[in-house]
DRENMAR-388417 format. One record per residue (C-alpha): residue number from 1; residue in three letters; x, y, z; chain. Coordinates in steps of 0.001 Angstrom, whole numbers, plus 524288, in hexadecimal, padded with zeros to 5 digits. Layout:
% residues N
{nr NUM; rest ALA; c1 X; c2 Y; c3 Z; kette A}
...
END
This chain:
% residues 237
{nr 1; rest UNK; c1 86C6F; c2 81E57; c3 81FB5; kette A}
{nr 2; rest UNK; c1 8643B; c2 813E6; c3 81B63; kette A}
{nr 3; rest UNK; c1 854F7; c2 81821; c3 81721; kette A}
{nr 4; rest UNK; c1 84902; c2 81410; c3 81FEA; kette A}
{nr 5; rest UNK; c1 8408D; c2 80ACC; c3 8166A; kette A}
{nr 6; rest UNK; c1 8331F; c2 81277; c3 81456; kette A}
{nr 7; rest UNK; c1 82971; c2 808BE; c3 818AD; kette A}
{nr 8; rest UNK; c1 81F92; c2 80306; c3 80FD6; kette A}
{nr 9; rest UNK; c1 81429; c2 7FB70; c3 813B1; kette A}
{nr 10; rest UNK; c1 80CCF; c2 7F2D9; c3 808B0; kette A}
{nr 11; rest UNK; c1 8003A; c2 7ECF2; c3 80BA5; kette A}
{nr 12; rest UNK; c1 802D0; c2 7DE24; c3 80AA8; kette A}
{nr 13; rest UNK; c1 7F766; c2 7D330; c3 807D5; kette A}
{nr 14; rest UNK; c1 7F99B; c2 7C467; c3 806CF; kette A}
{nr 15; rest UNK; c1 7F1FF; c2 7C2FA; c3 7F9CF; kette A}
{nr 16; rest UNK; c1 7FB54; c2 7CE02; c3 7F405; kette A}
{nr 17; rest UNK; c1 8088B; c2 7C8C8; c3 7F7C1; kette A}
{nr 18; rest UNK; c1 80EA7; c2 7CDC2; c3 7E9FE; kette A}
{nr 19; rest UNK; c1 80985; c2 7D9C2; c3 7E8A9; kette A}
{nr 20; rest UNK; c1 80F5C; c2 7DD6B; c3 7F602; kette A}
{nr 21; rest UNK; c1 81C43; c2 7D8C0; c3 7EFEF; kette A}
{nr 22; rest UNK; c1 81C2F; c2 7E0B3; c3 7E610; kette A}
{nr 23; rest UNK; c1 8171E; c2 7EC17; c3 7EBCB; kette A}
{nr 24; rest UNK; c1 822E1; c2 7EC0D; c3 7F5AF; kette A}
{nr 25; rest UNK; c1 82C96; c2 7E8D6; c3 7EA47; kette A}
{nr 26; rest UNK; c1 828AD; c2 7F2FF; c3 7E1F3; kette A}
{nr 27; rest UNK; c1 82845; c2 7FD09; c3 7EDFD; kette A}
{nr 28; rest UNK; c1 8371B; c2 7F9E3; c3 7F254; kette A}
{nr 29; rest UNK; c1 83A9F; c2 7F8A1; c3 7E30C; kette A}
{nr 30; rest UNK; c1 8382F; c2 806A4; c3 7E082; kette A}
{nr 31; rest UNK; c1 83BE9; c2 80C7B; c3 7EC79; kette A}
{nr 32; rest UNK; c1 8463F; c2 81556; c3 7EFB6; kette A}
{nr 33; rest UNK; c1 847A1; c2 814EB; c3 7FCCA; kette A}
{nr 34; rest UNK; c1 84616; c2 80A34; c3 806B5; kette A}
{nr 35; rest UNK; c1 83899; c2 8050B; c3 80895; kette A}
{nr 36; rest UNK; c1 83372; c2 7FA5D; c3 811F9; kette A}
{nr 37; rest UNK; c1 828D2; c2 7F381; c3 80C4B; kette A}
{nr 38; rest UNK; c1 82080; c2 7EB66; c3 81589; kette A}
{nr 39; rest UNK; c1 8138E; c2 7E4C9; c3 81437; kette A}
{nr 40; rest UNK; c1 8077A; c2 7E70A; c3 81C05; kette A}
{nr 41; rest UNK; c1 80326; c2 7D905; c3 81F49; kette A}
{nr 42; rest UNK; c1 7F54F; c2 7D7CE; c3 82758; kette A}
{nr 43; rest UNK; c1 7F922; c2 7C8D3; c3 82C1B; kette A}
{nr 44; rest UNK; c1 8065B; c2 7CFE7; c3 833C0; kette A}
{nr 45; rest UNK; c1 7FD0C; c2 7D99E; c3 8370E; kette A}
{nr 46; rest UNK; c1 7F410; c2 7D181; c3 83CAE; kette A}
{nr 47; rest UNK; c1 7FEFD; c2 7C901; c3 84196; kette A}
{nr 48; rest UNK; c1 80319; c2 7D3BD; c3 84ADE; kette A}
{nr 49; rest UNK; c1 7F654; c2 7D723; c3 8513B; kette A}
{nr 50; rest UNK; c1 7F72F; c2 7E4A8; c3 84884; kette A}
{nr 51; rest UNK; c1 7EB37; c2 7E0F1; c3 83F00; kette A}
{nr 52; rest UNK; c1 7DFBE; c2 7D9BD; c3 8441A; kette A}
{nr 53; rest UNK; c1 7D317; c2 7E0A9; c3 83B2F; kette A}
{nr 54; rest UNK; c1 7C981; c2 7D4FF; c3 83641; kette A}
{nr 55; rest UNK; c1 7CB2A; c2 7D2E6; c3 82767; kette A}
{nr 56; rest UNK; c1 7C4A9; c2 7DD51; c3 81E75; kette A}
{nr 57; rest UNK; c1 7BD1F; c2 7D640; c3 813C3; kette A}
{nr 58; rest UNK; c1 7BCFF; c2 7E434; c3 80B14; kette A}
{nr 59; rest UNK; c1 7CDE0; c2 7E3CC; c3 80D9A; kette A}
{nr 60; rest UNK; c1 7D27F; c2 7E1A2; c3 80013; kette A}
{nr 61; rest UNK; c1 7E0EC; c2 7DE87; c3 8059E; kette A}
{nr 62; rest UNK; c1 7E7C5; c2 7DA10; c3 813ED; kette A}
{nr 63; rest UNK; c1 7ED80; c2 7E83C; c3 8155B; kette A}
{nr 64; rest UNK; c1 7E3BA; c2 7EF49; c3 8136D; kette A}
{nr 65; rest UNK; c1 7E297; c2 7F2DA; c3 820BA; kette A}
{nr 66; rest UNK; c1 7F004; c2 7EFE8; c3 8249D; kette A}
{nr 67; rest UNK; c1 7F528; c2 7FAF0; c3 81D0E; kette A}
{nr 68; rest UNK; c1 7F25B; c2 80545; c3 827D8; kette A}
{nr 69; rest UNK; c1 7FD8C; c2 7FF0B; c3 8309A; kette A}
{nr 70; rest UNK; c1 806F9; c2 80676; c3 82A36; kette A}
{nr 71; rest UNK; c1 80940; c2 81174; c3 833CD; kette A}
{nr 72; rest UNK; c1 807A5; c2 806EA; c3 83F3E; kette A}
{nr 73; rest UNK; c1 8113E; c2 7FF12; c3 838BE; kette A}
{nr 74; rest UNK; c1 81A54; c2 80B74; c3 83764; kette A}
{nr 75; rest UNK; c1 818E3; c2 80D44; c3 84679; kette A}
{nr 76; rest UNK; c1 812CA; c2 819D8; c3 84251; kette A}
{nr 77; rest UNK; c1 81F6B; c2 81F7F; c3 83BD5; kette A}
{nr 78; rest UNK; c1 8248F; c2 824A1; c3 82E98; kette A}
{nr 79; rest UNK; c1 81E27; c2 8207F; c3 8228A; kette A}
{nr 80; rest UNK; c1 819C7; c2 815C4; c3 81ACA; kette A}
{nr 81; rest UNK; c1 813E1; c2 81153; c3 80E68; kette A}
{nr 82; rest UNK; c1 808BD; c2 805ED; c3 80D10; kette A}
{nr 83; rest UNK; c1 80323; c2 80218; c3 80120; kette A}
{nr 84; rest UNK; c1 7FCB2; c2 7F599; c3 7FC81; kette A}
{nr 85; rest UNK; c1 80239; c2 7E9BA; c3 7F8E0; kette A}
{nr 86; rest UNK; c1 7FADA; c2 7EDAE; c3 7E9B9; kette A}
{nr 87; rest UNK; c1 8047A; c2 7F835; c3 7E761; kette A}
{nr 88; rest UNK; c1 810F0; c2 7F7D8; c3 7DB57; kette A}
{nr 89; rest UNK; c1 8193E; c2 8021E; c3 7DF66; kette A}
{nr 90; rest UNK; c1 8209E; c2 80873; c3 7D558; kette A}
{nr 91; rest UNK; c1 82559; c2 81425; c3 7DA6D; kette A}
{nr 92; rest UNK; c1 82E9C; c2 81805; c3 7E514; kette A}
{nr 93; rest UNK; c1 82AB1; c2 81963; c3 7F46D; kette A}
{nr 94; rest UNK; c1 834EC; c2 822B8; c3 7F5E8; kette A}
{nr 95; rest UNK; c1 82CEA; c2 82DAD; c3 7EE8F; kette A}
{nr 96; rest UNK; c1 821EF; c2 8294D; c3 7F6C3; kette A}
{nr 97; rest UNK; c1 829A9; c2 82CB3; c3 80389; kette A}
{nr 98; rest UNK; c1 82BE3; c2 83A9C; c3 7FD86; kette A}
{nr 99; rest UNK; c1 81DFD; c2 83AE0; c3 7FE3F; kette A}
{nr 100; rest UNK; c1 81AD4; c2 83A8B; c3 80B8B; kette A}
{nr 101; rest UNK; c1 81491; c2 845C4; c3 8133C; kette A}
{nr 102; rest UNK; c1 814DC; c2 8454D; c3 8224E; kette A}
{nr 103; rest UNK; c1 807DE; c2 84F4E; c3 822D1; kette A}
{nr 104; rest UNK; c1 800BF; c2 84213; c3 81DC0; kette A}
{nr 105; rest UNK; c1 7FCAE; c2 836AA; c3 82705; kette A}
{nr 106; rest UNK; c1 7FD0A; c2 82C56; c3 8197C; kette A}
{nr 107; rest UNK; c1 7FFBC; c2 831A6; c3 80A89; kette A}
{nr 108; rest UNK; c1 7F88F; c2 828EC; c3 800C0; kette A}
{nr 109; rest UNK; c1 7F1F9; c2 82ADC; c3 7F2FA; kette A}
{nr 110; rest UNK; c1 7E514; c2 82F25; c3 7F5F5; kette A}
{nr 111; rest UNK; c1 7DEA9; c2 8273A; c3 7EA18; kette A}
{nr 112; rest UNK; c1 7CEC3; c2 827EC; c3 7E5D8; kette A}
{nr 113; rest UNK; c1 7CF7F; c2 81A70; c3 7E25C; kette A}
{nr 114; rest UNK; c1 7C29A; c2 81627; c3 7DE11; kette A}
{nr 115; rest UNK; c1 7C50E; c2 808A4; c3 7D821; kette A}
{nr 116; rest UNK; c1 7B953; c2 80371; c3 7D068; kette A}
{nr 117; rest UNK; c1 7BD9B; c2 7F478; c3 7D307; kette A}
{nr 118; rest UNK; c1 7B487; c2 7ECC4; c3 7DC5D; kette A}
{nr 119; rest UNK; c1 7C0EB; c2 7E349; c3 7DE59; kette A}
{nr 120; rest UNK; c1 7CF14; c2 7E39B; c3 7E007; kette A}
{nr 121; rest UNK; c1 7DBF0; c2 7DB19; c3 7E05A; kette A}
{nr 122; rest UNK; c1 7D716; c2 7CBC7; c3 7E298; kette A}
{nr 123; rest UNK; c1 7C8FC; c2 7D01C; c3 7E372; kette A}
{nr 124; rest UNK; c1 7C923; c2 7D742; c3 7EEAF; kette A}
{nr 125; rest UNK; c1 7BFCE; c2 7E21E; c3 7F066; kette A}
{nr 126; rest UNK; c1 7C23F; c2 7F021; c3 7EAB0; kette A}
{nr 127; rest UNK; c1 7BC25; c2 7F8ED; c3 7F66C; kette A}
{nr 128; rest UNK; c1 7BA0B; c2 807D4; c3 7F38D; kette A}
{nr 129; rest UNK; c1 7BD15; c2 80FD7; c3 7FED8; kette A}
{nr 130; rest UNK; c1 7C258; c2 81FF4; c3 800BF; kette A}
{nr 131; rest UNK; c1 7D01F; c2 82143; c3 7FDF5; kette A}
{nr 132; rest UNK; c1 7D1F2; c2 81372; c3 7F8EB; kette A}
{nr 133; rest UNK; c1 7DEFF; c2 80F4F; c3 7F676; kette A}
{nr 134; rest UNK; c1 7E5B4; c2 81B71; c3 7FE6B; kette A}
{nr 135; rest UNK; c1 7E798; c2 8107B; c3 80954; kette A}
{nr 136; rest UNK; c1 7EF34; c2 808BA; c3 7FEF5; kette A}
{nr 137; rest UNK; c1 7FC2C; c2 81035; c3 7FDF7; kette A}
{nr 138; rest UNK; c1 7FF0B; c2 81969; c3 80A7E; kette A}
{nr 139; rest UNK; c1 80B1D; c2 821B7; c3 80EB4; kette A}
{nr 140; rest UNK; c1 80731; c2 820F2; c3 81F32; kette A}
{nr 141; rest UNK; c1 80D7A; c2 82BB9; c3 826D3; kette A}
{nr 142; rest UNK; c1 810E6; c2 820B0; c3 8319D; kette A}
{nr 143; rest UNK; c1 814BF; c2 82CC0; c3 83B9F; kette A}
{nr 144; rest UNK; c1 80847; c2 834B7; c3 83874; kette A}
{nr 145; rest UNK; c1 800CD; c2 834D1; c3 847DC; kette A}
{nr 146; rest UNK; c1 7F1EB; c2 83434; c3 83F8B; kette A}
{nr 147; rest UNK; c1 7F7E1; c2 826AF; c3 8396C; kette A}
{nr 148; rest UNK; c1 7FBA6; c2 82232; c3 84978; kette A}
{nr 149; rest UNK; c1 7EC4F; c2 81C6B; c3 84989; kette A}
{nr 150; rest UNK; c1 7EF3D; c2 812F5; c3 83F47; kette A}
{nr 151; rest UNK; c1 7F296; c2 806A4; c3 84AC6; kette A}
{nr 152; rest UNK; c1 7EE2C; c2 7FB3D; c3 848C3; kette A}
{nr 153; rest UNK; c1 7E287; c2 7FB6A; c3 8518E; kette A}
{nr 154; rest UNK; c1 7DC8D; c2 8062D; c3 847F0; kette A}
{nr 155; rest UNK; c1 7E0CE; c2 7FE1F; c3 83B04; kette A}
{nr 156; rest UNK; c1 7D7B5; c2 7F231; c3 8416C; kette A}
{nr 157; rest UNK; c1 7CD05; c2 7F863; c3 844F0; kette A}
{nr 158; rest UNK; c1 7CBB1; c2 8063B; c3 83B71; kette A}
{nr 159; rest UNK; c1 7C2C2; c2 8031D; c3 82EAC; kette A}
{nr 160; rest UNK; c1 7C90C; c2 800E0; c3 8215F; kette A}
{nr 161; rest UNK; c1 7C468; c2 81143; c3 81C89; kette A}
{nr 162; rest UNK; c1 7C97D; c2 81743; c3 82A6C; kette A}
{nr 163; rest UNK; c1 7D6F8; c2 80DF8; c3 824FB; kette A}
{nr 164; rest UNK; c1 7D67A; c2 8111B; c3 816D5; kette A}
{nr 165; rest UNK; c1 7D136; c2 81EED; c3 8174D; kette A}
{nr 166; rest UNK; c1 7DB64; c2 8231B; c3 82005; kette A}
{nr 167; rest UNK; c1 7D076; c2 8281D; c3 82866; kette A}
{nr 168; rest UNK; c1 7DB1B; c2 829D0; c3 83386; kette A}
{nr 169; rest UNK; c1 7E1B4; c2 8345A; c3 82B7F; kette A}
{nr 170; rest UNK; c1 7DBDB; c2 843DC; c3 82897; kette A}
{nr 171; rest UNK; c1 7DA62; c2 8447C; c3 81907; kette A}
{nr 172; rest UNK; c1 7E777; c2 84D63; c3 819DB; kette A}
{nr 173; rest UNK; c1 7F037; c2 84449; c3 81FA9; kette A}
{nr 174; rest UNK; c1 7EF26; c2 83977; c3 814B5; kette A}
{nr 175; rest UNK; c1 7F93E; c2 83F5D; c3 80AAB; kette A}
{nr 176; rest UNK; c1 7F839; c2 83CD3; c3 7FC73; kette A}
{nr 177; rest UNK; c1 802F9; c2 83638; c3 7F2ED; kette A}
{nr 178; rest UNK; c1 8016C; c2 83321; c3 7E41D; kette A}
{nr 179; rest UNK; c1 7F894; c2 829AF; c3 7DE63; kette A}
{nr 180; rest UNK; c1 8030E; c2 8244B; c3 7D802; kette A}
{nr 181; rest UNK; c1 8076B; c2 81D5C; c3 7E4FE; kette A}
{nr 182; rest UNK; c1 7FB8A; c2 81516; c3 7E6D5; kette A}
{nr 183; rest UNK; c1 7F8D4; c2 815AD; c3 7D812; kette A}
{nr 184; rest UNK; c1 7EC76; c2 80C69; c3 7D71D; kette A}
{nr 185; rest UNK; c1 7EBCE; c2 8045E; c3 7CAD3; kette A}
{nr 186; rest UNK; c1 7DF31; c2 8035E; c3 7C45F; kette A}
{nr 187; rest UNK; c1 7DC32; c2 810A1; c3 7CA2D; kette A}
{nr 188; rest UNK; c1 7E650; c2 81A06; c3 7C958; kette A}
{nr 189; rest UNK; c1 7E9A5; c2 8207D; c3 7BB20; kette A}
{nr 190; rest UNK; c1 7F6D2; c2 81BC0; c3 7B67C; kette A}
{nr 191; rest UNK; c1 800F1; c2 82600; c3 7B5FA; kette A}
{nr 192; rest UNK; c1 804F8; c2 82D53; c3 7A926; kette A}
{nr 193; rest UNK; c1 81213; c2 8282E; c3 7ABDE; kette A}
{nr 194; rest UNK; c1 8197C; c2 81EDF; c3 7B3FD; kette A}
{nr 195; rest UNK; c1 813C8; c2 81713; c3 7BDA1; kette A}
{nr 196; rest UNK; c1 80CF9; c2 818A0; c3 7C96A; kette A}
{nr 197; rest UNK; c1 81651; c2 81964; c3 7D7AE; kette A}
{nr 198; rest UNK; c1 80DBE; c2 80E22; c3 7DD02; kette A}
{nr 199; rest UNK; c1 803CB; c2 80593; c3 7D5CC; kette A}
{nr 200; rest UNK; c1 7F951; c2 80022; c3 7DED9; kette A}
{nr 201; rest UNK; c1 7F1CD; c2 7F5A1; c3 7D89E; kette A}
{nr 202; rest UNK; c1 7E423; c2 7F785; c3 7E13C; kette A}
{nr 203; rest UNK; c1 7DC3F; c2 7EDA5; c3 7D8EC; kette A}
{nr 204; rest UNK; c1 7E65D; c2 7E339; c3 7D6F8; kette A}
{nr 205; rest UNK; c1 7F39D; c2 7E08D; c3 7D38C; kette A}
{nr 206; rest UNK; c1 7FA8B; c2 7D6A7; c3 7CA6B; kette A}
{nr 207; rest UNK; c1 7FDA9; c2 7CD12; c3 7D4A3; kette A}
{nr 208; rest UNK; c1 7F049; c2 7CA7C; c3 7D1F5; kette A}
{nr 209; rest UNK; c1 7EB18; c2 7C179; c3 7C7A9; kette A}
{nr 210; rest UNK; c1 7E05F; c2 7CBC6; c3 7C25C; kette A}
{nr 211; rest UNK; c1 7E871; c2 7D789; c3 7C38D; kette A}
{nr 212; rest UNK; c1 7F15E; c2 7D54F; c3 7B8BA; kette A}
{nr 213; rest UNK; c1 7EE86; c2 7E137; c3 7AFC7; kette A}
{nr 214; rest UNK; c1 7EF28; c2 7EC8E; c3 7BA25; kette A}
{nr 215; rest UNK; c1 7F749; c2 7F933; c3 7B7EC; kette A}
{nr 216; rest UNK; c1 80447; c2 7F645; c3 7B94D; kette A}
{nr 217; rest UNK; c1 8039B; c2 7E7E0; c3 7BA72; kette A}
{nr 218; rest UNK; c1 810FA; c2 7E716; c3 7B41D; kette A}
{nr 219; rest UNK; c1 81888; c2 7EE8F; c3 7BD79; kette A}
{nr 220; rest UNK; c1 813EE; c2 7E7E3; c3 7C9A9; kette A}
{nr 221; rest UNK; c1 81704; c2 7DB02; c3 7C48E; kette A}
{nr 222; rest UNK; c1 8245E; c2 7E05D; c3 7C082; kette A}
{nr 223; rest UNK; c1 825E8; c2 7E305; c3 7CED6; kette A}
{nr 224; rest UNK; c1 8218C; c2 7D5CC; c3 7D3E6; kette A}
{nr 225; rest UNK; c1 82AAD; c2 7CF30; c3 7CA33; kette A}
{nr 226; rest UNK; c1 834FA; c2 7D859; c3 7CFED; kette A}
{nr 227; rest UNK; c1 830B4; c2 7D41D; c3 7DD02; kette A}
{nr 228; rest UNK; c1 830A3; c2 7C4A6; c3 7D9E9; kette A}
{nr 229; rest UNK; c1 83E03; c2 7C573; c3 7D410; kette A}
{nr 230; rest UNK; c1 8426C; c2 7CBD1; c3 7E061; kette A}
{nr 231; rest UNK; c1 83D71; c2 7C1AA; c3 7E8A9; kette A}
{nr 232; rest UNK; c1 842C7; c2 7B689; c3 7E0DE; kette A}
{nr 233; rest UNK; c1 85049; c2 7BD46; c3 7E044; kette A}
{nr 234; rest UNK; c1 851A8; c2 7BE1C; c3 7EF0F; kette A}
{nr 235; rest UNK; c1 84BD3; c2 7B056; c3 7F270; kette A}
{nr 236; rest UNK; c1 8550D; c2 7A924; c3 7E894; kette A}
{nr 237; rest UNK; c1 86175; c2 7A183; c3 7ED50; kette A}
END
């Protein structure tokens, strides 16, 4: 009997083509099982009626509302992963899955992420907020009736710390998972061995210019060459 792909959901913004890329390539290159890997884009979004809030000047990316579809986009069942385009995964989703815990509502690292950066990525902003960055990699529960308010009449109209927060949820339905699933470079300590499951590069990545000499630089531009050579392999005669 053929597998269900678990469904992932990455965060998807126009000025960050690549690093959606290779975030999907290097999530279905180390899985084990089937995944479906589709990106959150506001423009289809908005194409469909589903997102109409005004742009938010302090919104460092295009999903970083849209993110909270997930369970809406799920029709309210099973789970799902999202995580932001940013993200080099390097472990497998598979041990993930054996993670999840229906008591919880969403499992996520619950990081104190305190960054001392005023800016981020191409100059954006770097906003300091409670539980920043737990938003930024979540296991959502789909099925779980306190996640049923998330339509999209309360994603438009709720503020970006009722979203973020996960003010919807009691403290002891949001479930925690490893930092080293939404392991933040620049902040994180780098393990004594090995590598980290998922590297999330929250300043900047190496698809941009200035962000050449982060942690792990090497291995996420081993994955986009991975991913280039796959594209040109399938789209020659």
């Amino acid at each position: 009997m053929n597998q269900i792909p678990f469904p992932v959901y990455v965060g998807w913004d126009s000025r960050e083509d690549i690093a959606f890329q290779v975030c999907r390539h290097s999530i279905t290159a180390n899985a084990s099982i089937p995944v479906s890997v589709t990106p959150i884009k506001q423009q289809s979004l908005r194409a469909n009626d589903l997102y109409i809030r005004d742009a938010d000047p302090l919104a460092a990316t295009e999903f970083t509302y849209t993110r909270f579809f997930v369970p809406y986009l799920q029709n309210f069942s099973g789970w799902a992963l999202f995580c932001d385009c940013d993200f080099l995964w390097l472990g497998d989703v598979a041990e993930l899955v054996t993670l999840l815990d229906d008591r919880f509502a969403i499992m996520c690292v619950h990081h104190d992420h305190q960054p001392k950066e005023n800016s981020k990525m191409d100059d954006r902003p770097q906003t300091q907020y409670p539980r920043k960055n737990w938003s930024s990699m979540v296991l959502y529960n789909c099925g779980h009736p306190d996640n049923s308010i998330l339509t999209p009449e309360v994603i438009n109209r709720e503020t970006g710390a009722f979203l973020h927060r996960f003010q919807w949820l009691t403290d002891d339905l949001i479930g925690e998972i490893p930092e080293s699933w939404n392991w933040l470079e620049g902040w994180c300590k780098k393990p004594v061995s090995g590598t980290p499951n998922a590297i999330h590069y929250t300043r900047g990545g190496p698809w941009f210019d200035e962000w050449q000499s982060v942690d792990y630089a090497e291995l996420w531009n081993k994955e986009r060459d991975a991913y280039e050579a796959g594209v040109t392999q399938t789209t020659t005669p």
